[in-house]
C-alpha positions as CSV (number, residue, x, y, z in Angstrom):
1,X,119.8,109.7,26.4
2,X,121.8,110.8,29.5
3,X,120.0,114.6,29.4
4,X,116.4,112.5,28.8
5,X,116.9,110.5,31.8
6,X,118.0,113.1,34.0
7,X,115.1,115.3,33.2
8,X,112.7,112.5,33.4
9,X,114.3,111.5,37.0
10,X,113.9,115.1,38.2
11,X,110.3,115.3,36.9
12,X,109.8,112.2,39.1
13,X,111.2,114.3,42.3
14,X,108.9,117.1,41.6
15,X,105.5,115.1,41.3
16,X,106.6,113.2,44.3
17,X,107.2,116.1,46.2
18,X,104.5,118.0,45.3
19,X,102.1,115.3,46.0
20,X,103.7,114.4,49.7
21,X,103.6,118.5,50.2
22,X,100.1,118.2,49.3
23,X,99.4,115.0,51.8
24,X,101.7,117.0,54.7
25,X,99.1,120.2,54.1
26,X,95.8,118.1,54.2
27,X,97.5,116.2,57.6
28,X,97.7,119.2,59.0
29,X,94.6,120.5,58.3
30,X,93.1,117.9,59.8
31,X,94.8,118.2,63.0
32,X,93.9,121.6,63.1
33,X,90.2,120.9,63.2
34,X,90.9,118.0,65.5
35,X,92.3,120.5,67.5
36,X,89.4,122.9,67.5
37,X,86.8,119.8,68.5
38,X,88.9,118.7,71.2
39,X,89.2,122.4,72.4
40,X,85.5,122.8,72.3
41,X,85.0,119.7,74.6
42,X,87.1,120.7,77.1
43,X,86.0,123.9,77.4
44,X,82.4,122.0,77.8
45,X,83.8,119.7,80.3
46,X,85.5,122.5,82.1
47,X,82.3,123.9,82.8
48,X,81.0,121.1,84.3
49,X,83.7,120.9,86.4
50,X,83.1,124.1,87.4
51,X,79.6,123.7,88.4
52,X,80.2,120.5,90.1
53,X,82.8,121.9,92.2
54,X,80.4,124.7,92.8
55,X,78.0,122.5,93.9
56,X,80.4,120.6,96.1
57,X,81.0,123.6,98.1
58,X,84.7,124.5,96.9
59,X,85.2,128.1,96.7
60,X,85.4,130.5,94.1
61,X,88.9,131.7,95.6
62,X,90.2,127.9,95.4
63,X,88.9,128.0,91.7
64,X,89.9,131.2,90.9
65,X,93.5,129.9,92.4
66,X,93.6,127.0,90.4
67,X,93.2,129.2,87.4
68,X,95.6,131.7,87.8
69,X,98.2,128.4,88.4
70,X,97.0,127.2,85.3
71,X,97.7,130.7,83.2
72,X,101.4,130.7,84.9
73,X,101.7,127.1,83.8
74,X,100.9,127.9,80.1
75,X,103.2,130.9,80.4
76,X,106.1,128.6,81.5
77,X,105.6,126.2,78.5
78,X,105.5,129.0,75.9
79,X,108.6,129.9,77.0
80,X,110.1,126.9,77.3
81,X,109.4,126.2,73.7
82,X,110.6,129.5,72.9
83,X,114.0,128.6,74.4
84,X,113.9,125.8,73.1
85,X,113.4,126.7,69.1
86,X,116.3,129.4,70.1
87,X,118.4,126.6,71.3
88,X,117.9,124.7,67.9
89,X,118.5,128.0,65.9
90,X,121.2,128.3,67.3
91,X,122.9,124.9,67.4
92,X,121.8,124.7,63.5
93,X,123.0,128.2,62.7
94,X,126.4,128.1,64.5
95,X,127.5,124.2,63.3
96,X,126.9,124.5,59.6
């Protein structure tokens, strides 16, 4: 009976596993496309953001400015999370 129960028990693991894999995979698929909508939006809203800025009279440099700040910005985040995900390598790689 021991051997019976122990396979039955791990059966049980696998199944549940596999179905919360499953449930993580759709999540994330989900968020993905959320992520495209919301992308597509902004970019729309950016534009008219654009034009009414245009229409207010600020200038292309002050745009163009505010763009190239926005570019260094994402380049500073990536990196950060690069560092960080280093940071957690390492800490996980050098304590176990």
């Amino acid at each position: 009976m021991r051997r019976e129960e122990h396979a039955l028990r791990e059966q049980s693991f696998f199944a549940n596993t596999n179905t919360q894999l499953d449930e993580f995979l759709d999540r994330g698929r989900a968020v993905l496309g959320d992520l495209g909508q919301q992308r597509e939006i902004l970019k729309g809203t950016q534009r008219k953001l654009y034009t009414v800025a245009n229409t207010l009279g600020v200038s292309g440099e002050t745009i163009r400015r505010v763009e190239r700040r926005a570019k260094q910005d994402k380049w500073i985040f990536w990196i950060g999370v690069v560092i960080f995900f280093g940071f957690c390598w390492a800490v996980l790689h050098f304590l176990r």
